[in-house]
C-alpha positions as a printed Julia matrix, in Angstrom:
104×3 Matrix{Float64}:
 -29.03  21.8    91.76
 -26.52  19.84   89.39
 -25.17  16.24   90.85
 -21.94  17.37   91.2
 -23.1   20.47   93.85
 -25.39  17.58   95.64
 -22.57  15.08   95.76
 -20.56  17.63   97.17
 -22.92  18.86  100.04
 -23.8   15.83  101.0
 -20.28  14.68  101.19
 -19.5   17.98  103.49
 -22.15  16.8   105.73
 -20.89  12.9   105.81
 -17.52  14.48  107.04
 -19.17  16.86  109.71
 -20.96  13.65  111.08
 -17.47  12.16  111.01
 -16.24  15.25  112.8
 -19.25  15.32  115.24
 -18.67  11.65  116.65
 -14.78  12.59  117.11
 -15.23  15.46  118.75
 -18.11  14.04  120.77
 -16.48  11.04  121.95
 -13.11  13.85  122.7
 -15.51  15.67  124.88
 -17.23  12.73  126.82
 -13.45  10.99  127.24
 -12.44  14.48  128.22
 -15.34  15.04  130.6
 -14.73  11.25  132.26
 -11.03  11.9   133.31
 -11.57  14.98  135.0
 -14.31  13.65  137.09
 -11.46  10.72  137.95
  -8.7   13.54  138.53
 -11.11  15.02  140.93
 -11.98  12.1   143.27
  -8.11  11.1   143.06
  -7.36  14.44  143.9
 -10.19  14.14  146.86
  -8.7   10.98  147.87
  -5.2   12.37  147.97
  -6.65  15.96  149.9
  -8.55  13.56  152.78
  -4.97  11.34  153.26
  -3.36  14.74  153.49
  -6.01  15.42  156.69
  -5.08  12.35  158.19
  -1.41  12.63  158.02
   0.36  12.82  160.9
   3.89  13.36  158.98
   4.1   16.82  158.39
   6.43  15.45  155.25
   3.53  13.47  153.91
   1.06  15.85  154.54
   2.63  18.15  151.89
   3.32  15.53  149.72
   0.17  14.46  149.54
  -1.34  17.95  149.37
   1.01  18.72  146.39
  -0.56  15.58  144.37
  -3.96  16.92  145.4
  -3.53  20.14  143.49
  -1.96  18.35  140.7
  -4.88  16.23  140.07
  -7.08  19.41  140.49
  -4.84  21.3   137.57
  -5.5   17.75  135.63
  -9.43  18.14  136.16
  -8.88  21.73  134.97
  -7.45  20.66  131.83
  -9.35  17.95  131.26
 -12.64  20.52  131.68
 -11.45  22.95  129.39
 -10.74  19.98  126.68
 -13.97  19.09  127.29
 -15.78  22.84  127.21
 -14.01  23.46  123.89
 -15.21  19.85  122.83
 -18.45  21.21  123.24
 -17.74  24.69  121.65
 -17.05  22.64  118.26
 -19.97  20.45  118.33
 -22.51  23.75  118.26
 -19.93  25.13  115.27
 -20.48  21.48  113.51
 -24.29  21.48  114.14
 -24.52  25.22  113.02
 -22.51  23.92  109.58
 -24.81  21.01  109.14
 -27.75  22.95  109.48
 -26.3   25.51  106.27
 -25.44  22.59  104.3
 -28.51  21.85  104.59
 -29.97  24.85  103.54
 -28.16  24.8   100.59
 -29.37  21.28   99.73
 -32.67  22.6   100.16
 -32.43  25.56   98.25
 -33.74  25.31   94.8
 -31.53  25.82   92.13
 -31.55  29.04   90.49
């Protein structure tokens, strides 16, 4: 394989690790605010049970489900997160190949 083909690959494969740790961290930031969205949402749905104003009660119901559609979100981020990391490992692992691969 000439230098210029190696430089290249193992430039593509510097840039996937760069990739990797963005979408990594993404993922795990992603991951950490919808666990938060779902205790605040826990927190708001218990206050709502202990509300004796019927007023507050709903209010504090509607800011429960709002948290839950941010946990939703936030765990969707975070699934696709983790649907690019397994494309990014499955690149790495055919640039790889090819660097492997003697030259014909």
């Amino acid at each position: 394989m000439n230098d210029s083909r190696t430089w290249a690959l193992v430039e593509n494969l510097s840039n996937l690790d760069q990739m990797e740790t963005r979408r990594r961290e993404s993922a795990s930031k992603s991951t950490l605010m919808a666990s938060r969205y779902r205790v605040i949402s826990a927190l708001f749905f218990s206050h709502a049970e202990e509300a004796l104003d019927p007023v507050r009660k709903c209010l504090d119901l509607v800011e429960a489900k709002n948290f839950v559609n941010l946990a939703e979100m936030e765990e969707s981020f975070a699934a696709r997160g983790h649907q690019d990391l397994a494309q990014i490992a499955h690149l790495k692992r055919e640039t790889l190949a090819l660097l492997e691969r003697p030259e014909s």
